[in-house]
N, CA, C and O atoms as a MOPAC input file, in Angstrom:
PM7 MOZYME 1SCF
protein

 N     57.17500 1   110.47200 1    77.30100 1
 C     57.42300 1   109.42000 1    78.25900 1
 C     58.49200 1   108.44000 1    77.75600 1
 O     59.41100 1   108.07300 1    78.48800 1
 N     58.33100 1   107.98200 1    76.35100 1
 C     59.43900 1   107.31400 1    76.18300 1
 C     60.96500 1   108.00700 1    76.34900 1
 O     61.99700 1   107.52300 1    76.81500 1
 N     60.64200 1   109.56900 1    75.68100 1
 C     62.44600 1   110.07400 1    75.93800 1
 C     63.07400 1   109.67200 1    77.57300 1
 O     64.23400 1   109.31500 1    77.77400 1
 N     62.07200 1   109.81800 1    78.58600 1
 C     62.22200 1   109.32200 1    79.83200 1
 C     63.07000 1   108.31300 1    79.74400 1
 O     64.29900 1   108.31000 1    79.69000 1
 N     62.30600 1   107.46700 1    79.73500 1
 C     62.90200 1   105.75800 1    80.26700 1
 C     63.99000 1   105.81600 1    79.04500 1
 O     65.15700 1   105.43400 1    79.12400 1
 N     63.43200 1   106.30400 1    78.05000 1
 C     65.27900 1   106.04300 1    77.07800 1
 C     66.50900 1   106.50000 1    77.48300 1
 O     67.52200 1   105.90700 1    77.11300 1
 N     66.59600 1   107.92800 1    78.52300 1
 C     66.81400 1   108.50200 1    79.17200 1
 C     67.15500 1   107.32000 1    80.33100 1
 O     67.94000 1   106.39500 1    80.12300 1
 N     66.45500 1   107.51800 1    81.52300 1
 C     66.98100 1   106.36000 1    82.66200 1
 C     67.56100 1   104.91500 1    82.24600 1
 O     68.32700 1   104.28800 1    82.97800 1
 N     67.12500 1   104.46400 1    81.02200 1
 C     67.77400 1   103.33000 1    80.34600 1
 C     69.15800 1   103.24300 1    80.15200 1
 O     69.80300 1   102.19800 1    80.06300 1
 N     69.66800 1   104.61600 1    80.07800 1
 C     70.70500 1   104.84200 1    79.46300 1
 C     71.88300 1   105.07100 1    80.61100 1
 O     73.07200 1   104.75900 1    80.68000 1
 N     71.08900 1   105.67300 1    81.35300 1
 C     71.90800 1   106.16200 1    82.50600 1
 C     71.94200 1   104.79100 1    83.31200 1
 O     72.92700 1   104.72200 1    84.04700 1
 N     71.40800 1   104.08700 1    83.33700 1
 C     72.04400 1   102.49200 1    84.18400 1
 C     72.87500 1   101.97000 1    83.38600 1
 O     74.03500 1   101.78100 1    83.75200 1
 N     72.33700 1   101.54700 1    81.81300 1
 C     73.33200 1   101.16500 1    81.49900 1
 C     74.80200 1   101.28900 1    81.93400 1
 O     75.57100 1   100.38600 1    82.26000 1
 N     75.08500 1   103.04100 1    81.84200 1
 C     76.32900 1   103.46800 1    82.23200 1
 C     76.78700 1   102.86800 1    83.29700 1
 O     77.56500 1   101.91900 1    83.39600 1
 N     76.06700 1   103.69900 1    84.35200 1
 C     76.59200 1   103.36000 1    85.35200 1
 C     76.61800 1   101.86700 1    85.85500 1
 O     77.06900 1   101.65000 1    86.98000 1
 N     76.11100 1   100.71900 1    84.99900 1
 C     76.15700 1    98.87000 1    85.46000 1
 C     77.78900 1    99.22200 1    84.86500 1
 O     78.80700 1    99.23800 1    85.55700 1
 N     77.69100 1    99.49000 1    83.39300 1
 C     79.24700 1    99.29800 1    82.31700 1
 C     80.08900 1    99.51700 1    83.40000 1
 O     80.71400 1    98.61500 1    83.95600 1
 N     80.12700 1   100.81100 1    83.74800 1
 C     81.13800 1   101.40900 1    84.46200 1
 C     81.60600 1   101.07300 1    85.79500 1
 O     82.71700 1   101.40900 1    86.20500 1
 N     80.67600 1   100.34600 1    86.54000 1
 C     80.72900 1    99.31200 1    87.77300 1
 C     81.80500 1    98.65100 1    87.30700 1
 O     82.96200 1    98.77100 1    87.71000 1
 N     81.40800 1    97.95900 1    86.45800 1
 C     82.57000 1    96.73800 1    85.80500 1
 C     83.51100 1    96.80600 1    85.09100 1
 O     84.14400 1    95.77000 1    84.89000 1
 N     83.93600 1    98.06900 1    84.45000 1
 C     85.35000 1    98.95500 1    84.20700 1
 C     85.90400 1    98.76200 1    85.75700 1
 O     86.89900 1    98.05400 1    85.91400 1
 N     85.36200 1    99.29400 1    86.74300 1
 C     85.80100 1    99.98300 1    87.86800 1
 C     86.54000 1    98.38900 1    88.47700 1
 O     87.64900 1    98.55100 1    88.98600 1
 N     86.20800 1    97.46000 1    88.46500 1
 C     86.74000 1    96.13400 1    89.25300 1
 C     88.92300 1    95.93100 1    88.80000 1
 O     89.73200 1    96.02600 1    87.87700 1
 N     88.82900 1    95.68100 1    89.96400 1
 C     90.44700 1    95.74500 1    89.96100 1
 C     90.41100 1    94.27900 1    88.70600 1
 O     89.47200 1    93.48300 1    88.66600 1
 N     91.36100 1    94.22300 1    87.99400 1
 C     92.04100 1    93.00200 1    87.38900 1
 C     93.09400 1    92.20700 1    87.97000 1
 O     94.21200 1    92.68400 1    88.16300 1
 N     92.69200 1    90.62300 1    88.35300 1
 C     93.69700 1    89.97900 1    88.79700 1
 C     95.38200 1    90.82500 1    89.19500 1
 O     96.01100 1    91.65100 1    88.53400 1
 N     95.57800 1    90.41900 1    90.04500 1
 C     97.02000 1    90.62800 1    90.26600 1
 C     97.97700 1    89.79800 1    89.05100 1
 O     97.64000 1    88.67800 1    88.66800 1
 N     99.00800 1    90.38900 1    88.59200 1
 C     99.89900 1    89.59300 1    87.75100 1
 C    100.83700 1    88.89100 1    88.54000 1
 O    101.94200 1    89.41800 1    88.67400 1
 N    100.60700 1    87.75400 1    89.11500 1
 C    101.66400 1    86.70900 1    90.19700 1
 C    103.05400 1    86.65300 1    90.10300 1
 O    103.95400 1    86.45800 1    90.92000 1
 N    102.98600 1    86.97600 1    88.34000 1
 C    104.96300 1    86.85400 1    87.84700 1
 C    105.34000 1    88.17100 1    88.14700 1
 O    106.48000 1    88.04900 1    88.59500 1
 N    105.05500 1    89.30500 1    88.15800 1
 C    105.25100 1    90.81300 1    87.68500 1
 C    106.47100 1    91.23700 1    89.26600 1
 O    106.64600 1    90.81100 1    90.40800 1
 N    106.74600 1    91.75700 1    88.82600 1
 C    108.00800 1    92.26400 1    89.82600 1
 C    107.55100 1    93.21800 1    91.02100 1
 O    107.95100 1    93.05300 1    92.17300 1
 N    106.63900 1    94.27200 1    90.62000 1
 C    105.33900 1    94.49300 1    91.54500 1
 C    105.40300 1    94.03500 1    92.43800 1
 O    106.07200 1    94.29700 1    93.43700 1
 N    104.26900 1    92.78100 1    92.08000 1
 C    103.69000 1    92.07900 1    93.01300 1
 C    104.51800 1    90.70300 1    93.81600 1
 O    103.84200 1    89.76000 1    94.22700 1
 N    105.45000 1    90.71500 1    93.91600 1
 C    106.27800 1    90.26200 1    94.18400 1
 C    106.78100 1    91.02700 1    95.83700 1
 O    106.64000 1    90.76900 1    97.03200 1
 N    107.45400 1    92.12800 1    94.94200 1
 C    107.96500 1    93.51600 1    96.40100 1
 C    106.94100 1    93.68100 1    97.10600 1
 O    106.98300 1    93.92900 1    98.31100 1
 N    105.47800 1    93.51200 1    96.15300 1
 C    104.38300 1    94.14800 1    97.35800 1
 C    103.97900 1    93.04400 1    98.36100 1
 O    103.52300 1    93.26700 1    99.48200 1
 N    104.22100 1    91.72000 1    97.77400 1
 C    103.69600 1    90.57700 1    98.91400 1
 C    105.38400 1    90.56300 1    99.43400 1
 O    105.71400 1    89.67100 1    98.65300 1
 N    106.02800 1    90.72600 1    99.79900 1
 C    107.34000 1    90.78400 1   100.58600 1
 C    106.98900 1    91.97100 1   101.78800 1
 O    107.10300 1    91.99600 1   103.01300 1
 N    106.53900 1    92.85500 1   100.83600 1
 C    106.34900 1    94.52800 1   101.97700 1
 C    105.24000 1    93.89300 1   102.94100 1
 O    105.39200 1    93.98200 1   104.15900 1
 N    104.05600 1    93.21300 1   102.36000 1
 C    102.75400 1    92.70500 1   102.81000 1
 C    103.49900 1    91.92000 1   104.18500 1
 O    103.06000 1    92.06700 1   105.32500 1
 N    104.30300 1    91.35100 1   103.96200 1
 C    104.70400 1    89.95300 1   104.72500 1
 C    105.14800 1    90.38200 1   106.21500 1
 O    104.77900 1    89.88500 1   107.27800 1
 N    106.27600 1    91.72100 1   105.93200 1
 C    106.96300 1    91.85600 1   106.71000 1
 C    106.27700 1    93.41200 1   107.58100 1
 O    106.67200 1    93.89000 1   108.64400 1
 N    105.23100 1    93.87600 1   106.73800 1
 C    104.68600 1    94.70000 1   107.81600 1
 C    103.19500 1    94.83400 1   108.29600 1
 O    102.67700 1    95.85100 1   108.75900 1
 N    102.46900 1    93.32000 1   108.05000 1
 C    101.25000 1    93.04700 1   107.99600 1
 C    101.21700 1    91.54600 1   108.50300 1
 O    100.22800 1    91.18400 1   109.14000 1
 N    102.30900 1    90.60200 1   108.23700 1
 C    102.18900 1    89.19400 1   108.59700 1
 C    101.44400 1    88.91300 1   108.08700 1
 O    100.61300 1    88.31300 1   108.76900 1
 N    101.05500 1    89.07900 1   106.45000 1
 C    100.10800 1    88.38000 1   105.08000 1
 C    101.54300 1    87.33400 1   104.19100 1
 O    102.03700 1    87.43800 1   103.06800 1
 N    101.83500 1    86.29900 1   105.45000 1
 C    102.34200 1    85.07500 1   104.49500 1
 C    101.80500 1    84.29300 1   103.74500 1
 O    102.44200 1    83.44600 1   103.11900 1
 N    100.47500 1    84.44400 1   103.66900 1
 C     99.93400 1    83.88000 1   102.37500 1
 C    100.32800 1    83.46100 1   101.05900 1
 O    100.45200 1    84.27100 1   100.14100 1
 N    100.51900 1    82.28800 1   100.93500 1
 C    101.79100 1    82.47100 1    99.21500 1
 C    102.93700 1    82.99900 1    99.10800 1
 O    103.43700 1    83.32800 1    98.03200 1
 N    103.52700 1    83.14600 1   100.35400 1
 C    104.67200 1    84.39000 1   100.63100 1
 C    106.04300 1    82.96300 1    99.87300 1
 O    107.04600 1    83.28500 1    99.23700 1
 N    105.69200 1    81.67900 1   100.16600 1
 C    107.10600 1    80.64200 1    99.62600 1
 C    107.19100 1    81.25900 1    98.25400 1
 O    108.23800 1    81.74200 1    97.82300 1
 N    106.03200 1    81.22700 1    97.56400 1
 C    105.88100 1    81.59800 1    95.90400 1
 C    107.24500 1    82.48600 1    94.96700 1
 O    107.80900 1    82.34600 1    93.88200 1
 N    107.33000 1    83.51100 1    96.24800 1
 C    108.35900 1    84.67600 1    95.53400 1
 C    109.34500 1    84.50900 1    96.21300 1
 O    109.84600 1    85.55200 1    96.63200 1
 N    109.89500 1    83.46000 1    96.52900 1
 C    111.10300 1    83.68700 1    97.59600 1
 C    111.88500 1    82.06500 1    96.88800 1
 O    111.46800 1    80.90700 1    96.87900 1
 N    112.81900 1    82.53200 1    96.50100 1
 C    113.81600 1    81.66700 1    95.39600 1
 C    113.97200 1    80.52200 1    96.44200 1
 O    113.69100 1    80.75000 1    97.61800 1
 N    114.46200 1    79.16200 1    95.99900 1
 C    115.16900 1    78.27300 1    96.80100 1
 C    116.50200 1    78.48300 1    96.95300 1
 O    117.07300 1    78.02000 1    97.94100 1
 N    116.94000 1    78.95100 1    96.34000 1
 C    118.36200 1    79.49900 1    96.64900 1
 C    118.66900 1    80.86700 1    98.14900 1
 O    119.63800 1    81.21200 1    98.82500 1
 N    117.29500 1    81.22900 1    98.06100 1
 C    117.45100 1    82.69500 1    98.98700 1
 C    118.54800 1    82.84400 1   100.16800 1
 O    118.77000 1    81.98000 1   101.01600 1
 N    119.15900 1    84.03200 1   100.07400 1
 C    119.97100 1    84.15300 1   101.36900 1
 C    119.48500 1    85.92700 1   102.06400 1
 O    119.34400 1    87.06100 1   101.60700 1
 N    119.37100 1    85.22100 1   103.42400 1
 C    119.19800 1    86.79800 1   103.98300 1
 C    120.05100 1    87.11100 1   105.30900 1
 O    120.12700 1    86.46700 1   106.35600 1
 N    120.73400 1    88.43900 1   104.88000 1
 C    121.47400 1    88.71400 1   105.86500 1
 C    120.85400 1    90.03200 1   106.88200 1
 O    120.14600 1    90.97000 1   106.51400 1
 N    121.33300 1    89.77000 1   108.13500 1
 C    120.41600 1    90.62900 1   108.77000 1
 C    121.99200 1    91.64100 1   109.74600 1
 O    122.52600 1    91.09600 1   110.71100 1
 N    122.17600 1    92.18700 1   109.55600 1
 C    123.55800 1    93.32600 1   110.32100 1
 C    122.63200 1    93.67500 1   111.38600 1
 O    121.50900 1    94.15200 1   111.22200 1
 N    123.40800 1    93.29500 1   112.91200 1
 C    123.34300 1    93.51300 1   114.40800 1
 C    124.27300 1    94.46800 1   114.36100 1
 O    125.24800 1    93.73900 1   114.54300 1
 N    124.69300 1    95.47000 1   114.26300 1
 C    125.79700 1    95.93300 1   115.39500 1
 C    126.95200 1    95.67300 1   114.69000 1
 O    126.91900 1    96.51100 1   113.78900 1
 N    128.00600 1    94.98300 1   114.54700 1
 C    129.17600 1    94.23200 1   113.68000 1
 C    128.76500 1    92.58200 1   113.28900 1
 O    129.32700 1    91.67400 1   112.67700 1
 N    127.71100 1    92.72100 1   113.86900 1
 C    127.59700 1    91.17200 1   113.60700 1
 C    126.89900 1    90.70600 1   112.64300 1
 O    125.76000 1    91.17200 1   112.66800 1
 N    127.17900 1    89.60100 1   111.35100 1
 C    126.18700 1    89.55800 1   110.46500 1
 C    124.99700 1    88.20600 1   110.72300 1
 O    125.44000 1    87.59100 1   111.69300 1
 N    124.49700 1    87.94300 1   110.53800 1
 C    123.25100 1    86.95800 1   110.95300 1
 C    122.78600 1    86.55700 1   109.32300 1
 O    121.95300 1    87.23900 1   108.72500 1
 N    123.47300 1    85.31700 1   108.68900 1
 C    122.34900 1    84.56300 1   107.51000 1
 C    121.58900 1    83.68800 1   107.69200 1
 O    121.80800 1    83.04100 1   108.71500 1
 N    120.59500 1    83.33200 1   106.98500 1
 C    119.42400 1    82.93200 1   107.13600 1
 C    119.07300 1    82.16800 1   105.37300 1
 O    119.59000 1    82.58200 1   104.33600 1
 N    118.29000 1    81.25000 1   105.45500 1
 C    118.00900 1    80.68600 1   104.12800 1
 C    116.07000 1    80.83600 1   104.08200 1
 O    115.32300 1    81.46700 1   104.83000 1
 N    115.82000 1    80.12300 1   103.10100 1
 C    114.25800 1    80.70000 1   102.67500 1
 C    113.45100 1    79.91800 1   104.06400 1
 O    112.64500 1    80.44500 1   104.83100 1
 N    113.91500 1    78.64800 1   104.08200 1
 C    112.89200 1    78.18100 1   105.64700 1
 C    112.82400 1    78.86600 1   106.91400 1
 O    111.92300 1    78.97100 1   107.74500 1
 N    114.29400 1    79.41200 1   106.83700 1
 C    113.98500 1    79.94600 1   108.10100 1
 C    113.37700 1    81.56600 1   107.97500 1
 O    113.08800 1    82.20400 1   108.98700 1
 N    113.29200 1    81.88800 1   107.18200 1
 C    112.63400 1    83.48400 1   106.75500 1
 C    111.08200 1    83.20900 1   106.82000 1
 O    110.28000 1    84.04300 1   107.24100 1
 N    110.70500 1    81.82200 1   106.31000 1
 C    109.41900 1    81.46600 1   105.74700 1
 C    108.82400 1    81.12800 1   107.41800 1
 O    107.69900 1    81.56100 1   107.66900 1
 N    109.58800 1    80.35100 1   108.55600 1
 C    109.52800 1    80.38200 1   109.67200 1
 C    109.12300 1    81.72000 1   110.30500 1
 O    107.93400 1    81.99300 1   110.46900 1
 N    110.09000 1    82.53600 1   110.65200 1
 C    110.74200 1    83.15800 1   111.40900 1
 C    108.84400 1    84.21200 1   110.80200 1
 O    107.89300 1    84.07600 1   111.57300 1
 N    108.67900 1    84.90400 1   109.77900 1
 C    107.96400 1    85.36000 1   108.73800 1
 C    106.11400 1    85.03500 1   109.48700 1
 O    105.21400 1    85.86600 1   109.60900 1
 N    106.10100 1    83.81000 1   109.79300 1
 C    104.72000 1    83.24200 1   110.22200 1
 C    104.59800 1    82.84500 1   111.37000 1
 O    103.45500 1    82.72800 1   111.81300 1
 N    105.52500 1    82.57800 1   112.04700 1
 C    105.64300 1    82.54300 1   113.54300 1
 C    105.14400 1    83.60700 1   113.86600 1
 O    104.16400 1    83.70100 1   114.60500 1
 N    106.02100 1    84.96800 1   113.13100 1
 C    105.11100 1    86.59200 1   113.86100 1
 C    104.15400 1    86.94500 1   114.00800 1
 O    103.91100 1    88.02200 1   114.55200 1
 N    103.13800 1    86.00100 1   113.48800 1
 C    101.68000 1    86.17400 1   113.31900 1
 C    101.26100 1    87.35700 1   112.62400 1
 O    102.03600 1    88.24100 1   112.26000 1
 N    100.06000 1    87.35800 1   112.45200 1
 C     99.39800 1    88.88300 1   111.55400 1
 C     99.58200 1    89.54500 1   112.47400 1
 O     98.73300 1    89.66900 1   113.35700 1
 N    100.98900 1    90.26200 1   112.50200 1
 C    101.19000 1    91.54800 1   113.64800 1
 C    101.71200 1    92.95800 1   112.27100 1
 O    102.62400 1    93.13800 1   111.46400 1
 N    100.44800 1    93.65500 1   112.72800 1
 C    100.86800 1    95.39100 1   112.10700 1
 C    102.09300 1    95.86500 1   112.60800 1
 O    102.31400 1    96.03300 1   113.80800 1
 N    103.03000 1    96.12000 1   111.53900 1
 C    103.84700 1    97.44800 1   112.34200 1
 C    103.58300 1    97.97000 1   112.22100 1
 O    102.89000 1    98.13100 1   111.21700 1
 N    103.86100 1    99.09800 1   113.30000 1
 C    103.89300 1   100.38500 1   113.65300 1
 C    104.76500 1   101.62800 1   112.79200 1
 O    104.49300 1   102.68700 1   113.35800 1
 N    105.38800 1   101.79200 1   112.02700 1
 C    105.85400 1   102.03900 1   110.64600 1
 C    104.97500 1   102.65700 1   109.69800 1
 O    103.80500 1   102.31200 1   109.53500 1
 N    105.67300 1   103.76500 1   108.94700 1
 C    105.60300 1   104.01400 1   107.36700 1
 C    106.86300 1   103.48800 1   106.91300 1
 O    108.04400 1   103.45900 1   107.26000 1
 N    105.70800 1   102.86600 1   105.49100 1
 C    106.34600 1   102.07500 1   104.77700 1
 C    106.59100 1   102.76600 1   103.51500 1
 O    105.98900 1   103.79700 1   103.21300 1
 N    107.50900 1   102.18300 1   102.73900 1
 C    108.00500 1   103.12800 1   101.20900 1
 C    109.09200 1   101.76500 1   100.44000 1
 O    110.08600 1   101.13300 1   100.79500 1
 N    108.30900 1   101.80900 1    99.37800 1
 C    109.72000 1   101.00800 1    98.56000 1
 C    109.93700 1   101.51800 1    96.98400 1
 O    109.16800 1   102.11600 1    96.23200 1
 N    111.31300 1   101.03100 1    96.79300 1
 C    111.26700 1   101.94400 1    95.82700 1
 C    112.19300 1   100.54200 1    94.73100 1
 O    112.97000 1    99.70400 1    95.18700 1
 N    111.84400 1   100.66700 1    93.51400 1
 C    112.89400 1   100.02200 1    92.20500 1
 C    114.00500 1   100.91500 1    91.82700 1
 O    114.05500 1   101.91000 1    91.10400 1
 N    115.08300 1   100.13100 1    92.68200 1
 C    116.51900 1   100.89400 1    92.19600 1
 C    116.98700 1   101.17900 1    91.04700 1
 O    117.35100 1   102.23400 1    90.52600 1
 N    116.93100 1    99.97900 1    90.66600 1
 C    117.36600 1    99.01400 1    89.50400 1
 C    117.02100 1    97.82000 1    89.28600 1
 O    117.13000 1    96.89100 1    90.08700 1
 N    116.43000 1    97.75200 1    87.81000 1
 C    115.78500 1    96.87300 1    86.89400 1
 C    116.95100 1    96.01400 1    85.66800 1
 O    117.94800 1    96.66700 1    85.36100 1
 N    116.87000 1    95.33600 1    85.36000 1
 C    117.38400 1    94.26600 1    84.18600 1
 C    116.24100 1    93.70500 1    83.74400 1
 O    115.06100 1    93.85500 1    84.06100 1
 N    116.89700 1    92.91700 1    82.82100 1
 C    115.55100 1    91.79900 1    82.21600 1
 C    116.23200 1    91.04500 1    82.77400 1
 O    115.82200 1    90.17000 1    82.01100 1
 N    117.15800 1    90.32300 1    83.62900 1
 C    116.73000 1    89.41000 1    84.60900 1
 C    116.56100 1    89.47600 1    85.91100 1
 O    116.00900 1    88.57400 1    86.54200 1
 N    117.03700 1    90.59200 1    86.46500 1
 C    117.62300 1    91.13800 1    87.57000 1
 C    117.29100 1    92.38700 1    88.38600 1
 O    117.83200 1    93.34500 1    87.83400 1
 N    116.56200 1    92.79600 1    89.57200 1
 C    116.46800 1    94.09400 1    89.74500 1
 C    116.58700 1    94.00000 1    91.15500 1
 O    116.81700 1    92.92500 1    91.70900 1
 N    116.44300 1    95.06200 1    91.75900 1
 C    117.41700 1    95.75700 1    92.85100 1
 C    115.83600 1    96.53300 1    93.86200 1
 O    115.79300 1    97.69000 1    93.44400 1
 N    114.87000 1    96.38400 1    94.72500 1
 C    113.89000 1    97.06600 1    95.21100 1
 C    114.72500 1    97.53200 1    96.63400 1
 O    115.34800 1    96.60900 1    97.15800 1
 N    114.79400 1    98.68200 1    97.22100 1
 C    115.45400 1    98.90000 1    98.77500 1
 C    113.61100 1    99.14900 1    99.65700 1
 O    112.83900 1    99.85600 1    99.00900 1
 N    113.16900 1    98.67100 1   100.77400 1
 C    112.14900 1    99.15800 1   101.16500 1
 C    112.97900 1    99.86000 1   102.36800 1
 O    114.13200 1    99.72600 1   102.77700 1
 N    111.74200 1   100.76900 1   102.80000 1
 C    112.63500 1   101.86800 1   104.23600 1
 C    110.88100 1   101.40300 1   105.22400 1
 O    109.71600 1   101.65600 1   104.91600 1
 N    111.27200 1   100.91100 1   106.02600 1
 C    110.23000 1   100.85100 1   107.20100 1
 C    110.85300 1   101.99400 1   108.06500 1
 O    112.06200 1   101.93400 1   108.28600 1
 N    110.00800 1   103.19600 1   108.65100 1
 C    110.13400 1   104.31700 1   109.38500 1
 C    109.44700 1   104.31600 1   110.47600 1
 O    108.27600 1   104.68500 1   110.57200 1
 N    110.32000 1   103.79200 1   111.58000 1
 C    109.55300 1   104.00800 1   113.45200 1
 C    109.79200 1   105.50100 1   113.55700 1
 O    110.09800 1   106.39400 1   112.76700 1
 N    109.50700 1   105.40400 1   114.96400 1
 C    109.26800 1   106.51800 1   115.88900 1
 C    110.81900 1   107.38700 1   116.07900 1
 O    111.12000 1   108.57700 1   115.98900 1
 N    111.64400 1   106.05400 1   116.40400 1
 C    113.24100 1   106.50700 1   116.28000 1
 C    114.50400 1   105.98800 1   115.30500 1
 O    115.68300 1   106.33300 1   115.21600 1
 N    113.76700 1   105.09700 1   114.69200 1
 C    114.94100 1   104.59700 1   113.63000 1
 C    114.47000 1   103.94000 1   112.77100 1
 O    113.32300 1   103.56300 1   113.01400 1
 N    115.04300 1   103.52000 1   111.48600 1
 C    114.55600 1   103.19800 1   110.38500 1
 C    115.12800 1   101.91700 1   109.83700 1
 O    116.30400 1   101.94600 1   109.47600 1
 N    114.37700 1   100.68600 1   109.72000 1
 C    115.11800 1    99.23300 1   109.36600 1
 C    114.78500 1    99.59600 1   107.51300 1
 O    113.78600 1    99.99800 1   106.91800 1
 N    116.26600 1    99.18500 1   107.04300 1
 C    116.37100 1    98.96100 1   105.96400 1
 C    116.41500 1    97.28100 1   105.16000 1
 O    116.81300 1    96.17600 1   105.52700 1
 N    116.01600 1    97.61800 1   104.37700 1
 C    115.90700 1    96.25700 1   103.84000 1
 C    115.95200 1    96.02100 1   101.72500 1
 O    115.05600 1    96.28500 1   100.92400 1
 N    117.14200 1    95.53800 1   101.50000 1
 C    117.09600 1    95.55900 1    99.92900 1
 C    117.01100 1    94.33200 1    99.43700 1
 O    117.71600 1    93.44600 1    99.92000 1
 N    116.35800 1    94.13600 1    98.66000 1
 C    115.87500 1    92.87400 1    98.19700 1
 C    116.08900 1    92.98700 1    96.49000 1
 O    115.73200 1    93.78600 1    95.62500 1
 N    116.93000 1    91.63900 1    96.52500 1
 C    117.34500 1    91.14100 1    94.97100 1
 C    116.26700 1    89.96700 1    94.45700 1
 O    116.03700 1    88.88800 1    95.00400 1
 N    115.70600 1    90.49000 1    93.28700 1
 C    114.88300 1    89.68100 1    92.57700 1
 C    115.16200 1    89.39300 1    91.52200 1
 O    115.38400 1    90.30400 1    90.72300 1
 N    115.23600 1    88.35900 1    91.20400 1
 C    115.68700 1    87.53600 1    89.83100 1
 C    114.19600 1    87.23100 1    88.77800 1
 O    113.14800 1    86.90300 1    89.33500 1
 N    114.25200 1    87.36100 1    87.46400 1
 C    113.23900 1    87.22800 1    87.17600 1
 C    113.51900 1    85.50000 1    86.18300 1
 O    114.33800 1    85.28600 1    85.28900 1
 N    112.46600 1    84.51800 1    86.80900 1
 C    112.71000 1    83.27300 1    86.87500 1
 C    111.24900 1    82.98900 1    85.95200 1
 O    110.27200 1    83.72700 1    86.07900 1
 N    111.27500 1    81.65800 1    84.89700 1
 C    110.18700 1    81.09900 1    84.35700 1
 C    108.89000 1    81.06500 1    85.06200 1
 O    107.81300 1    81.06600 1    84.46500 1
 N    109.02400 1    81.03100 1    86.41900 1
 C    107.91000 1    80.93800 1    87.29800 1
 C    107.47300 1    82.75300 1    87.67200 1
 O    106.35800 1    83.10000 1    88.06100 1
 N    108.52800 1    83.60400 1    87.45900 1
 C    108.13700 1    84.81700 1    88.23000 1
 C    109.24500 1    85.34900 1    88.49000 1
 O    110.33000 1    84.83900 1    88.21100 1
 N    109.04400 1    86.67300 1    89.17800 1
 C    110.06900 1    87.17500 1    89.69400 1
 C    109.93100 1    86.61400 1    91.38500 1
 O    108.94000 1    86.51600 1    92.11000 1
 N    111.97200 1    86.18400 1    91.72600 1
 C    111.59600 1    85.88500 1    92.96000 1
 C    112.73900 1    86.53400 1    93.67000 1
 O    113.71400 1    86.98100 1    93.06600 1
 N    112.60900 1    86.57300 1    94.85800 1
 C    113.40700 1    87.12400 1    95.49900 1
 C    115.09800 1    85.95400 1    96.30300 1
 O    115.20500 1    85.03400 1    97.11300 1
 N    115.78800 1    86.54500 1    95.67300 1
 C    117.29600 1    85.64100 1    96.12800 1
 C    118.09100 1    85.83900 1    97.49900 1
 O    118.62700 1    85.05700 1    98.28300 1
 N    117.90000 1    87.53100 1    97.43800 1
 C    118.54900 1    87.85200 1    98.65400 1
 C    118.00200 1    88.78800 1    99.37900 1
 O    117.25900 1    89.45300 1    98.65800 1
 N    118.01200 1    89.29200 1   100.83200 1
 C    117.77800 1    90.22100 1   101.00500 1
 C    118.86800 1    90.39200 1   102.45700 1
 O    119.36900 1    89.68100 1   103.32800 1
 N    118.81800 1    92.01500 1   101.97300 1
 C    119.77100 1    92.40400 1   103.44600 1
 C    119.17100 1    93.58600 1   103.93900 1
 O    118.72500 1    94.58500 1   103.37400 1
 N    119.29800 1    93.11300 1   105.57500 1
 C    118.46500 1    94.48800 1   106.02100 1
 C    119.58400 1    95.08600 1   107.46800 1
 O    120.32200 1    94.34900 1   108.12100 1
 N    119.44500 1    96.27600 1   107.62400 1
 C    120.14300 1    96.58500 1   108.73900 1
 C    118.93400 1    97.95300 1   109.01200 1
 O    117.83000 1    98.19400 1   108.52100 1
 N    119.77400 1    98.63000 1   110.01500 1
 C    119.12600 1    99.78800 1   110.68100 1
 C    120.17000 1   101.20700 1   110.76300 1
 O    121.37300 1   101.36200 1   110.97300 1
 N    118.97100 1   102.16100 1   110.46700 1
 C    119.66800 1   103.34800 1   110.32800 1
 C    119.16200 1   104.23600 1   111.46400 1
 O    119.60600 1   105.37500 1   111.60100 1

């Protein structure tokens, strides 16, 4: 009887330990990651939550119409961004790290509709506070 319960003793143990292996660890707020992923979050989920955090004061975003270019600075992205409300796109999403520096890196994301595909590349600077994002330009393919 005791090998029993030494036995089932053992087997909770595990499986409590291993519960608590299993728990995600904080997000890293500075990490370059998580940065692209609350940008991707923003723009195809409307999770502006903390979205000012990664987005430089300097930011410029250009948006290509047709021949026409359209810039924009961080308020009005941070606007334009939460006005949309928590609206899903309709999209597969994909992003990828072009290019990395130790201060500097390069993420392109591809949002994929039904008939065409908005591009969007985003320059992140990596700043005392984090990595943030400076520029981004998006057009359509």
């Amino acid at each position: 009887m005791k090998t029993l319960s030494a036995i089932a003793a053992a087997v909770l143990m595990t499986i409590s330990l291993s519960s608590f292996a299993a728990e995600k660890a904080p997000a890293n707020r500075t990490s370059l990651d998580f940065s692209a992923r609350k940008f991707v979050d923003a723009v195809t989920q409307g999770d502006t939550e903390n979205l000012e955090e990664i987005l430089d004061n300097s930011l410029v975003s250009r948006f290509a119409r047709g021949t026409e270019i359209k810039s924009y600075g961080k308020r009005d992205v941070l606007k334009a961004l939460k006005d949309a409300g928590k609206v899903e796109q309709n999209c597969s999403t994909d992003y990828e790290v072009l290019e990395t520096g130790a201060a500097q890196s390069i993420v392109l994301l591809s949002m994929k509709y039904d008939t065409f595909t908005k591009m969007t590349r985003l320059t992140l600077n990596d700043t005392p506070e984090g990595w943030k994002i400076s520029r981004i330009a998006s057009w359509y393919k």
